[in-house]
N, C-alpha and C positions, 0 to 999 in steps of 0.2 A: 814791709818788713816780713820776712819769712821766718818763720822758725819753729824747731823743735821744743814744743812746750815740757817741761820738766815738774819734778815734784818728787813728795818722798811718798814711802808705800803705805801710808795709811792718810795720805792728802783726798779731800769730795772732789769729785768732780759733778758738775753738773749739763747736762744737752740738749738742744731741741734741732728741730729741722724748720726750716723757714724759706720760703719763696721770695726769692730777689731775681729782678730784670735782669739781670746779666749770669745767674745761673743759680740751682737749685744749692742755699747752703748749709751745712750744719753750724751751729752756732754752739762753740763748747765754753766753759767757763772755766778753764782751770790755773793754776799755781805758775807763777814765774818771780823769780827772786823775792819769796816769802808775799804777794800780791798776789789776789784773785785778777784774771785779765780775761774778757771775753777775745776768743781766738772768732777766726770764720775758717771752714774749711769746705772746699770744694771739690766731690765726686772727682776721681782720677788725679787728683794731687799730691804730692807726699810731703807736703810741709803746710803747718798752719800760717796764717797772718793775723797779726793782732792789730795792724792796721783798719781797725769796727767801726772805731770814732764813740767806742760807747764806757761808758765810764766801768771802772773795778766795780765788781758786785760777784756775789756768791749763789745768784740763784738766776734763772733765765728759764723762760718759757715762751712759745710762742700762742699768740691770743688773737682772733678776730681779727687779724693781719698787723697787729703791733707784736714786737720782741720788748717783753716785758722781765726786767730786772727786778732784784729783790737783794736787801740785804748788802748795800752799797759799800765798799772798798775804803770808803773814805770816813765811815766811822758814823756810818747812819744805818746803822743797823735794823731800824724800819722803816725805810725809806720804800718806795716800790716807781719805778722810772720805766718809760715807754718812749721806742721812736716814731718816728713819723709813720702813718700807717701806709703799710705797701711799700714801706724803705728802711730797712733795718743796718742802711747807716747812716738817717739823719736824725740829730740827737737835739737837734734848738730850732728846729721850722717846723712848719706844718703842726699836725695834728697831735705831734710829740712833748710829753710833759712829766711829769713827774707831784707823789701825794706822800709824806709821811705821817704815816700812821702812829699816831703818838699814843695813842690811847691805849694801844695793845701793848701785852706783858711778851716782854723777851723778845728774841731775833726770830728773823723770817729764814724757815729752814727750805724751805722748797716752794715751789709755783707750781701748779698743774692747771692743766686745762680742762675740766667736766661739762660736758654739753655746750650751752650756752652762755656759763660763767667759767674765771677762774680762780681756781682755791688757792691761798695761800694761808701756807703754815707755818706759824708764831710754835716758840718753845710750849707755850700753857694757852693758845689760845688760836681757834681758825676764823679765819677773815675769806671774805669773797668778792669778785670782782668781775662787775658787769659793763657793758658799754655803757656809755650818757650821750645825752644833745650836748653839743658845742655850747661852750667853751670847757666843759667838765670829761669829755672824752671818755677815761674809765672812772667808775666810781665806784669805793671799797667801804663793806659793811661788817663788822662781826656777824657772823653767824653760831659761834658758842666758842665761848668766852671761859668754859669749865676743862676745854678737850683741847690740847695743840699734840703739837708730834716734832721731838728736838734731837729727833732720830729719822734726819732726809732719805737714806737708801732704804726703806724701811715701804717709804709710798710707792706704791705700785696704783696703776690704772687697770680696772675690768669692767667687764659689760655691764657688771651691778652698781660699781660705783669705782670709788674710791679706798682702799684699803691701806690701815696703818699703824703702828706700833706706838701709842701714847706713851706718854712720861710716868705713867702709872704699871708699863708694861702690859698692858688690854690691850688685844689688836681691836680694830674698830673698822667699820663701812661706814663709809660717806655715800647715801644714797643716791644714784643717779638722778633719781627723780626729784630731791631738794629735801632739805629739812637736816636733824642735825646729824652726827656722827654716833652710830648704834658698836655698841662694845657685840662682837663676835667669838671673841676668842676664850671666852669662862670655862670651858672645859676642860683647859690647860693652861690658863692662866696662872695657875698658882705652882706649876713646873716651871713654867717657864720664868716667872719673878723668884722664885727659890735656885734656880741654877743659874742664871743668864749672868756673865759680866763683863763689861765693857760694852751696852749697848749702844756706843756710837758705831761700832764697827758691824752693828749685825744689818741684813740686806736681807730684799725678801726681789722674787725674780717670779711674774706671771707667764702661766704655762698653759696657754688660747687651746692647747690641744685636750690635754685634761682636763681643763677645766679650775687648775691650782693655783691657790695662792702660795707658795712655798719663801717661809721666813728661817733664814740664816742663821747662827746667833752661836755666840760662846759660852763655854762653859769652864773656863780656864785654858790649861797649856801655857805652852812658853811662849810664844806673840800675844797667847789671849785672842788670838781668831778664831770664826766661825768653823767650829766643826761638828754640832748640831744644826736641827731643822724639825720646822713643824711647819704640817703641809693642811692645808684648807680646803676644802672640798666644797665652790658652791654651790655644786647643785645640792646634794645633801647636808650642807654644814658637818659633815665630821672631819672632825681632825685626827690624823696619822702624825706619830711624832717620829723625826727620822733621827736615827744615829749613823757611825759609818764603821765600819771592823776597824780600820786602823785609823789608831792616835795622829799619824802623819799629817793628816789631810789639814790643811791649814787655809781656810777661803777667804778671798779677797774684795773677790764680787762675782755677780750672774748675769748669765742674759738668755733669752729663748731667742732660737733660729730656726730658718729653714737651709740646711748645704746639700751639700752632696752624698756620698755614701762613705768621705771619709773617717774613719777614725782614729784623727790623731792625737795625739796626748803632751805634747809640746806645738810653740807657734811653731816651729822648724818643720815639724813633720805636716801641720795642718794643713792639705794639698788645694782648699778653698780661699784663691783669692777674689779682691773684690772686682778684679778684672773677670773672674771667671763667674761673677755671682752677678754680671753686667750683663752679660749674655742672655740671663733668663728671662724670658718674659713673662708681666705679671700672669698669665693663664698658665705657664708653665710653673709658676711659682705655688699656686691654686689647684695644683694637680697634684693627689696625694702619690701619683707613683715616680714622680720628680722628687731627689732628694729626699733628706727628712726633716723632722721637724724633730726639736731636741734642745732641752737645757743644759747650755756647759757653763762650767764652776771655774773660777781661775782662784788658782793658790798661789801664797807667796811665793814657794818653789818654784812660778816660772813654768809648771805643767797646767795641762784643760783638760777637766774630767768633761762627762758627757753624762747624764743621768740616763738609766734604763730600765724601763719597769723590766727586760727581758735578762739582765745583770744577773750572772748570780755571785759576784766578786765586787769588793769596794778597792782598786789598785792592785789588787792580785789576791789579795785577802778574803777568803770564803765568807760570805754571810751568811747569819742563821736565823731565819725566821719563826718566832714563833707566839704565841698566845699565851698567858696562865692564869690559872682561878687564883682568887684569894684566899686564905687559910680555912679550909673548910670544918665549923665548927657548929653543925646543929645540934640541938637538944643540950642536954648538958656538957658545958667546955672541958670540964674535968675529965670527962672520961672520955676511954681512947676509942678510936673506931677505928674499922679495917674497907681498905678500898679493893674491892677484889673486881671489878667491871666498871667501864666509861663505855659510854655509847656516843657516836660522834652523828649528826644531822648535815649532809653537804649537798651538793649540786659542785659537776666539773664541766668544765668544755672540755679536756685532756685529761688523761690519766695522771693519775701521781702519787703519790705516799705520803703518811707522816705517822710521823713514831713518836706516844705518848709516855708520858716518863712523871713518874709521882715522887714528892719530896718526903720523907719523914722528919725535916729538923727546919721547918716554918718555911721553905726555900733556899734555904744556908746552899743542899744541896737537891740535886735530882739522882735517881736511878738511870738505868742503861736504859730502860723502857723497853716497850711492843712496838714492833713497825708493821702497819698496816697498808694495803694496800687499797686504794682510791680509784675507781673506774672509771670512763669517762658516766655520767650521770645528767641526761639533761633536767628532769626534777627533780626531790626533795630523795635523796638518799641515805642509809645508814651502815657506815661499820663500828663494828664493837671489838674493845680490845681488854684481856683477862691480866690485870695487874695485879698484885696480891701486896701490899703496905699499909701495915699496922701502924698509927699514929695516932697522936692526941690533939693536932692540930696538921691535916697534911693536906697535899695544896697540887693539883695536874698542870703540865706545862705540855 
């Protein structure tokens, strides 16, 4: 059976890639007549088959050479089902079985695979899963029974672990090396559980090149899609919180790639197909002066943004970057002060500018400001800039 798998535009999908004797396949999980159906699709094909032999389920990974199900179709919501190992479409021989998990709270929102186990994650609770002797095949333990994640697009895999957005709105690491799920995200925790809504729809998208975790998420609008973000940084843990100049931007989902030097902004114009992404070899794929490496955003409009740190427009839309103190009120609050000089401490690779600008009415607004100009600097440099604003509480941007 061939077919064009369908769905509506806030339906999950789920995917893995798996090794079958007869050719390399992706294994997707998605929607056909209100039904979860594992599809198989294979490299240079342009239609899926649902002919798997594997039962409806919502979640699929592949593991230690079984394609392991999660969250079955048939109203076993913790259910977790394996085929045959080294055959992902025999579903009642061999070394193929199936465990539910009764004990855990809520549905199985996603399966990954870490190391040498794989995680599965319950709404309020993670479960893990390692190989067994015959006749127990996989065997599945709590591993913290306080932390789940009922927010699937949200888990992302990196070098350090596993990273995810709880029910509590904490993002969290699941340590590579074992043990339980460590909250990460307190810095902005309390932004992001005060504006986020609809966090079924927010998505987070790793970025191997920076090094970023970057989580998706809304904050209203008229779909209530992601049009915020907050970006992770592990080598340093800070977090950068992104917005975007225009309201428009409506996200659906992400992904990191490596293409060519296009850039398009519709699939129509996107000049990279997977015929011409067939051609690469992995050493050429490995070579940073082949194509780029790059996160694109798909919106419900049907357009692919591209993120760039070298950007300086969100869709045509100027962006304005900038910093500001907080209300600055030493010594006594009551009384007013005058800010007549900022000294700024930088280092540049390039030249550049910025123009400091001081509020008299707590931030409400700013002045025109002083623009300064920035040299390149390879150590610790200074410029100073003569602002004159009497306030009783006034504040630099």
């Amino acid at each position: 059976e061939q077919v064009t798998p369908g769905g509506d535009l806030l339906d999950y999908w789920d995917w893995t890639q798996i090794y079958s004797d007869r050719a390399d396949q992706i294994m997707a999980v998605g929607v056909k007549n209100l039904r979860y159906v594992p599809y198989a699709w294979v490299a240079g094909a342009t239609t899926f088959s649902a002919l798997t032999g594997a039962p409806g389920a919502r979640c699929v990974a592949a593991f230690d050479n079984y394609l392991v199900l999660g969250n079955l179709d048939s109203d076993r919501p913790q259910r977790v089902q394996w085929s045959d190992r080294g055959s992902a479409s025999s579903w009642t021989g061999g070394l193929s079985g199936f465990e539910d998990l009764l004990q855990a709270k809520g549905e199985i929102r996603r399966i990954v695979p870490l190391e040498n186990r794989c995680i599965v994650f319950f709404d309020d609770e993670t479960w893990y899963g390692t190989s067994g002797e015959f006749p127990s095949v996989l065997r599945f333990t709590p591993l913290d029974t306080t932390v789940g994640c009922p927010y699937p697009r949200t888990v992302v895999g990196t070098p350090q672990g596993v990273l995810f957005l709880g029910r509590d709105l904490q993002v969290y690491l699941l340590p590579k090396e074992g043990g339980q799920a460590q909250p990460v995200g307190q810095r902005l925790h309390r932004a992001i559980r005060d504006t986020l809504v609809q966090p079924a729809r927010a998505f987070a998208v790793w970025d191997s090149a920076a090094n970023y975790y970057q989580l998706y998420y809304s904050s209203g609008g008229s779909q209530q899609l992601p049009q915020r973000g907050a970006f992770l940084d592990l080598a340093s843990g800070v977090w950068a919180p992104q917005s975007f100049a225009t309201n428009s931007i409506e996200l659906t989902h992400g992904f990191a790639a490596q293409t060519g030097a296009s850039r398009a902004s519709t699939w129509d114009d996107f000049a990279e197909t997977w015929d011409n992404i067939g051609t690469l070899t992995w050493d050429d794929i490995n070579d940073p002066g082949v194509g780029r490496h790059a996160v694109f955003l798909g919106s419900s409009r049907g357009t692919m943004y591209s993120m760039s740190s070298a950007a300086t427009t969100d869709a045509g839309t100027v962006v304005h970057s900038f910093w500001q103190t907080g209300l600055l009120e030493p010594g006594d609050p009551g009384a007013q002060k005058t800010i007549t000089e900022v000294r700024v401490d930088y280092d540049a690779d390039s030249a550049s500018s910025l123009t400091i600008r001081t509020s008299p009415d707590q931030s409400a607004t700013f002045a025109t400001g002083a623009r300064v100009a920035l040299p390149v600097a390879s150590g610790a440099s200074q410029v100073i800039a003569y602002p004159y604003q009497p306030a009783r509480y006034p504040a630099v941007r």
